[in-house]
C-alpha positions in Angstrom: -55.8 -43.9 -37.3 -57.8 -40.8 -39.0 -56.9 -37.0 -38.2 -59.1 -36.6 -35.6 -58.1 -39.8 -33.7 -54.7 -38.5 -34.2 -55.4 -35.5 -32.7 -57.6 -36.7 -29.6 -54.9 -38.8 -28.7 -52.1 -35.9 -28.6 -54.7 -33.4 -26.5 -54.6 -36.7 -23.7 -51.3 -37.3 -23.6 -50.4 -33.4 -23.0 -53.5 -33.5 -20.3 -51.2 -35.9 -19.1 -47.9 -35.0 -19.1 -49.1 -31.1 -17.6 -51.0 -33.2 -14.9 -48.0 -35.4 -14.0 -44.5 -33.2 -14.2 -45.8 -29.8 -13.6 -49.3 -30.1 -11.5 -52.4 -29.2 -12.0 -51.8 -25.3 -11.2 -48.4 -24.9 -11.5 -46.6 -23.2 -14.1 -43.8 -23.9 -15.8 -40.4 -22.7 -14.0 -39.2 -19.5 -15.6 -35.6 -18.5 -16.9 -33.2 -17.0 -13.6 -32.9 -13.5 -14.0 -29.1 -12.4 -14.6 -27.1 -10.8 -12.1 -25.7 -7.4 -12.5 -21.7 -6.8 -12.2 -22.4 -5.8 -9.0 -24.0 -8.6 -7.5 -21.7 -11.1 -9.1 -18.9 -8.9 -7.3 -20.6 -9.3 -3.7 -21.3 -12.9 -5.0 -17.6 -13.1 -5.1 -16.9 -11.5 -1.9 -18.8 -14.0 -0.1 -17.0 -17.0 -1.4 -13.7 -15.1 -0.9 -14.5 -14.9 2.7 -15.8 -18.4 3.1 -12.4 -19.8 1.6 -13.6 -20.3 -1.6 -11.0 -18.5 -3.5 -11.4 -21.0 -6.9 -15.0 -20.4 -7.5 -14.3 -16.2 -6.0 -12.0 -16.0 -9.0 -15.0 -17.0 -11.8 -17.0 -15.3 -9.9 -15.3 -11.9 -10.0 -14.5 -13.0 -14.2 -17.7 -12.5 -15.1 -18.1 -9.4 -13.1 -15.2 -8.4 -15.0 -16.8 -9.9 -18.3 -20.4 -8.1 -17.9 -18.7 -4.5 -16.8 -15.9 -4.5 -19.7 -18.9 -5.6 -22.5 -21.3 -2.9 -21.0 -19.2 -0.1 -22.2 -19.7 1.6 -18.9 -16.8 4.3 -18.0 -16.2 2.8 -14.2 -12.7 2.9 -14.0 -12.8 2.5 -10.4 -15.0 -0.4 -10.2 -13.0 -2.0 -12.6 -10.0 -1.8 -10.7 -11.6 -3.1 -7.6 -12.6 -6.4 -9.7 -9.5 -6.7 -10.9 -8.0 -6.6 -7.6 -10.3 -8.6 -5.7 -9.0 -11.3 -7.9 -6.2 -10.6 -7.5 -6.4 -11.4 -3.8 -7.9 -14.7 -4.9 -5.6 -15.9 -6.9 -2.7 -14.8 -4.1 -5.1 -16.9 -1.8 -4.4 -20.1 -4.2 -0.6 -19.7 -4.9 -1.2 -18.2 -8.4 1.4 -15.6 -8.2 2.0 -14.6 -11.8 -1.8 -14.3 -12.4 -2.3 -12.0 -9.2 1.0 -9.9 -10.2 -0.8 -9.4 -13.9 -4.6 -8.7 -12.3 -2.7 -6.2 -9.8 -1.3 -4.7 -13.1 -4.1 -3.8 -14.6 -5.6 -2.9 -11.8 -2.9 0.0 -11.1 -3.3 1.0 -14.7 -7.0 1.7 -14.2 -6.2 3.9 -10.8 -2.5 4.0 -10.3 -1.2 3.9 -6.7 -4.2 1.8 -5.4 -3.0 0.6 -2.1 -4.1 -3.0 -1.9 -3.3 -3.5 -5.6 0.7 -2.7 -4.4 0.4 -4.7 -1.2 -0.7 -7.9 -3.3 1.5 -7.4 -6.2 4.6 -7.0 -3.8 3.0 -10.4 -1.8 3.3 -12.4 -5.0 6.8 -11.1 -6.3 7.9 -11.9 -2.7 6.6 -15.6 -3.0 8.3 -15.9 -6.2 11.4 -14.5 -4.9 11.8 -11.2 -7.1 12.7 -9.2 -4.4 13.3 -5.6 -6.2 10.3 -5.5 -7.8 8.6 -6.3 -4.3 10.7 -3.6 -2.5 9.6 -1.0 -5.2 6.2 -1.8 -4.3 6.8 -1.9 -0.4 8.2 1.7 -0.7 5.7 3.3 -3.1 2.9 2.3 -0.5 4.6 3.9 2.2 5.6 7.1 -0.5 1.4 6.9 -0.1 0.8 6.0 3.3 3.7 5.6 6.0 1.5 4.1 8.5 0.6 0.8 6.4 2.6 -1.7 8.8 2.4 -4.4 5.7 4.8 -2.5 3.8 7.1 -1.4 6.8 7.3 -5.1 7.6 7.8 -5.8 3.8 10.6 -3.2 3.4 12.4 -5.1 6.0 12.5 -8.0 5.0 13.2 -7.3 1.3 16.0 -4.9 2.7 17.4 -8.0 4.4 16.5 -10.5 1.5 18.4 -7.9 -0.7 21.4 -7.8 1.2 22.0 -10.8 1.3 21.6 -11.5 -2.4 23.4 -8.6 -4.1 25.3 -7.8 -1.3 25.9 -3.6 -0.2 25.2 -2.5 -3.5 22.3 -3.4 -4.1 20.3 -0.3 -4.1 22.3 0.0 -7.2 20.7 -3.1 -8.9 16.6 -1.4 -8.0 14.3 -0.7 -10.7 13.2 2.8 -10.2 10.7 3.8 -7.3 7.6 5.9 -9.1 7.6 9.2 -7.6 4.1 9.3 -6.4 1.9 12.8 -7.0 1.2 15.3 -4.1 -2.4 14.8 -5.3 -3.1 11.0 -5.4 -1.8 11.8 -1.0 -4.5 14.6 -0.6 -7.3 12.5 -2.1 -5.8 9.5 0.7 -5.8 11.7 3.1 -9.6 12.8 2.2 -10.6 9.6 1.8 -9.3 8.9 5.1 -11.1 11.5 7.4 -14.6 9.8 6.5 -13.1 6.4 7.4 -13.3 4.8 10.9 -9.7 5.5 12.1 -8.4 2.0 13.1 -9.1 0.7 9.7 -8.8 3.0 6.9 -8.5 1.8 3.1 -9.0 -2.2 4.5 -5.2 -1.4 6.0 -4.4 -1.3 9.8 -2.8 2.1 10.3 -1.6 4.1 13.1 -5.1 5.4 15.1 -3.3 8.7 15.9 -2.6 9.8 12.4 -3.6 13.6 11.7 -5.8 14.1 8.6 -4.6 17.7 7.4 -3.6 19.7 4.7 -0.8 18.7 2.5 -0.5 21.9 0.6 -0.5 24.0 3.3 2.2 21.3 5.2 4.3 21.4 2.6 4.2 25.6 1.8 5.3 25.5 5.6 7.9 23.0 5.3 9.6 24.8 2.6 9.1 28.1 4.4 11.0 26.5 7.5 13.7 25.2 4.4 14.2 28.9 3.6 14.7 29.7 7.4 17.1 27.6 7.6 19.2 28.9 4.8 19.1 31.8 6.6 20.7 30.4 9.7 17.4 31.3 11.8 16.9 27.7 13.0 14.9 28.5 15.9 12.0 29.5 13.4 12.7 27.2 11.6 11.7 24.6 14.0 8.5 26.5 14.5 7.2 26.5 10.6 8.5 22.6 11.1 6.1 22.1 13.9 3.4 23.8 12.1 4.1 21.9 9.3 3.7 18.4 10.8 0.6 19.2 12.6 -0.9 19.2 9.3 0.9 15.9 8.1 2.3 14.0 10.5 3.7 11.4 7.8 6.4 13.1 6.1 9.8 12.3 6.9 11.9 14.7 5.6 10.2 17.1 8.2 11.3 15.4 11.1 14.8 15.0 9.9 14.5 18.7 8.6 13.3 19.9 12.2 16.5 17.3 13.6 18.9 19.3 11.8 17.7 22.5 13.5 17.5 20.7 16.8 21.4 19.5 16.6 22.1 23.3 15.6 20.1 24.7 18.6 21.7 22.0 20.7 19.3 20.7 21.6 20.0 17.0 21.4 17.5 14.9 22.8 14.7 16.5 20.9 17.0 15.9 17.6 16.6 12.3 18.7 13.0 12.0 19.0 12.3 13.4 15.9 14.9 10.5 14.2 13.5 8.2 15.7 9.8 9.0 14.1 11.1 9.3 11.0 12.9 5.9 11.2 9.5 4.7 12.7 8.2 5.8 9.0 11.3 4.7 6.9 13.6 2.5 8.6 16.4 2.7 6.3 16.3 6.7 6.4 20.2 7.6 5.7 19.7 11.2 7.2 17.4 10.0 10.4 20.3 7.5 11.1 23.3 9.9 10.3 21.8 12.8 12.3 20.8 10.2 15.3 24.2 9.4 15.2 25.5 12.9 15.9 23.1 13.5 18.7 24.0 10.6 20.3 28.0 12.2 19.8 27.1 14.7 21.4 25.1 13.5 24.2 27.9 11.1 25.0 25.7 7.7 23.9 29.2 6.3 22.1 27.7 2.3 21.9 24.2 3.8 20.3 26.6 6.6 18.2 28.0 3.7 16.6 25.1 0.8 16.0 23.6 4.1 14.2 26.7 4.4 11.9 26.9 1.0 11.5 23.7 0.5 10.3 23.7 3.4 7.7 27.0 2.2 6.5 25.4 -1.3 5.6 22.7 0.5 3.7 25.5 3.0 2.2 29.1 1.9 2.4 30.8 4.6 0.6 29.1 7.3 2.8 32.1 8.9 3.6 30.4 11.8 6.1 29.0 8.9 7.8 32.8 6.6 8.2 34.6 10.2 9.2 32.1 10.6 12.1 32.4 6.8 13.0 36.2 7.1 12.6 35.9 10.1 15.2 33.2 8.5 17.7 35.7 5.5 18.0 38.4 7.8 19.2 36.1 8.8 21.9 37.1 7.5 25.5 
């Protein structure tokens, strides 16, 4: 065949193939435009929702992939990915992956709430217990109205007991002390959310959003009152104190102690019993309980308070002097 037949023959046969696999007017398809980190994450949100945790985890390891490689400073972000798998992962029974994703995640923004709450889930499921309780307790250091972690305390408390037996408080790793500032910027955080569901946690609807510097210059101007002996002050500055932030303990076991020194017994009760509501195992909520209830003549609810703190500390010896004394009462 010559050059030119050659030719004719290749200009028919791609006439043809155009005519038959892409139609007359239509064009060839064209390359699908990436998606951004941030559509891959809502990409993976969706199949976390739907049950899809397998294909939310690849999902959310590009987003990971494309934020990390664009150089882009978005801590934040970052941590959120990381955590999101996290929660996938936890979803499919991959516990040492979500504990190492939750990890990281608390290195990028430490204290993160959820990031806790997960990593705690998956030490639970693979029974490390202390590390689970440490995580338990820092959320509530953060937040004491996260019912996850009161309910996780609990159990871990009881799961501990029975494992290392009185002691073992003694056998914790240590509980990060968590900054008065990472609490302001929850507390901020919280006063633009909707008040049932703040920070994707169920919390307490009738929690206060106030001023944790000024709460806490008033609770130590009530601590100096009471060093003084002026109690009845004190209580005041107490009051004052918790109408800015209604979530620290020591307050109410602080405004207790002035209550059992006023006399004033039944109000030295309420006030343990919120701060139990915060931190069950509170040895000073339980102990001063314990003397209200001495004094108001409650001997059975004296002792099931003494009891209880002696399980949590057996060598308390203010606590088994009182109980040795209660039990004398008729």
């Amino acid at each position: 065949m010559s050059p030119q037949g050659l030719s004719k023959c290749l200009n028919q046969f791609i006439s043809y193939t155009s005519s038959h696999f892409c139609g007359p007017t239509e064009k060839m398809p064209q390359k699908r435009r990436s998606q951004s980190w941030a559509e891959l994450k809502q990409a993976g949100n969706e199949r976390f929702k739907t049950g899809q945790y397998g294909e939310a985890v690849s999902i959310y390891s590009q987003a990971i992939h494309l934020l990390e490689k664009s150089g882009q400073k978005k801590p934040d972000d970052l941590s959120i990915l990381y955590s999101n798998r996290a929660a996938s992962y936890l979803k499919d029974g991959n516990c040492s992956e979500c504990i190492k994703d939750c990890s990281v995640s608390l290195e990028l923004v430490p204290f993160g709430i959820k990031s806790l709450l997960r990593r705690a889930a998956a030490y639970e499921a693979i029974e490390r217990y202390r590390q689970a309780y440490v995580d338990y307790k820092t959320v509530l250091q953060i937040d004491c109205n996260v019912q996850a972690a009161h309910d996780g305390t609990n159990r871990m408390t009881k799961a501990l007991t029975d494992m290392d037996g009185p002691a073992w408080r003694e056998k914790l790793p240590p509980i990060p002390t968590v900054p008065l500032e990472v609490k302001e910027k929850l507390l901020q955080a919280a006063s633009s959310a909707p008040p049932a569901q703040q920070n994707g946690i169920k919390k307490n609807s009738s929690q206060i959003v106030g001023d944790v510097k000024k709460a806490r210059l008033l609770k130590e101007e009530g601590n100096a009152l009471v060093k003084k002996g002026e109690h009845k002050k004190a209580v005041e500055k107490y009051t004052q104190s918790l109408g800015q932030d209604p979530t620290e303990v020591t307050t109410y076991t602080n405004r207790a102690l002035c209550y059992l020194s006023l006399k004033m017994y039944k109000d030295a009760v309420k006030d343990c019993e919120e701060a139990l509501r915060l931190d069950s195992a509170n040895i000073k909520a339980l102990y001063r309980r314990a003397q209200a209830y001495k004094e108001l003549k409650d001997k059975k609810a004296c002792v099931q308070d003494l009891n209880s703190l002696l399980k949590i500390e057996p060598k308390n010896t203010a606590a088994q002097k009182l109980l040795q004394e209660v039990q004398k009462m008729k």
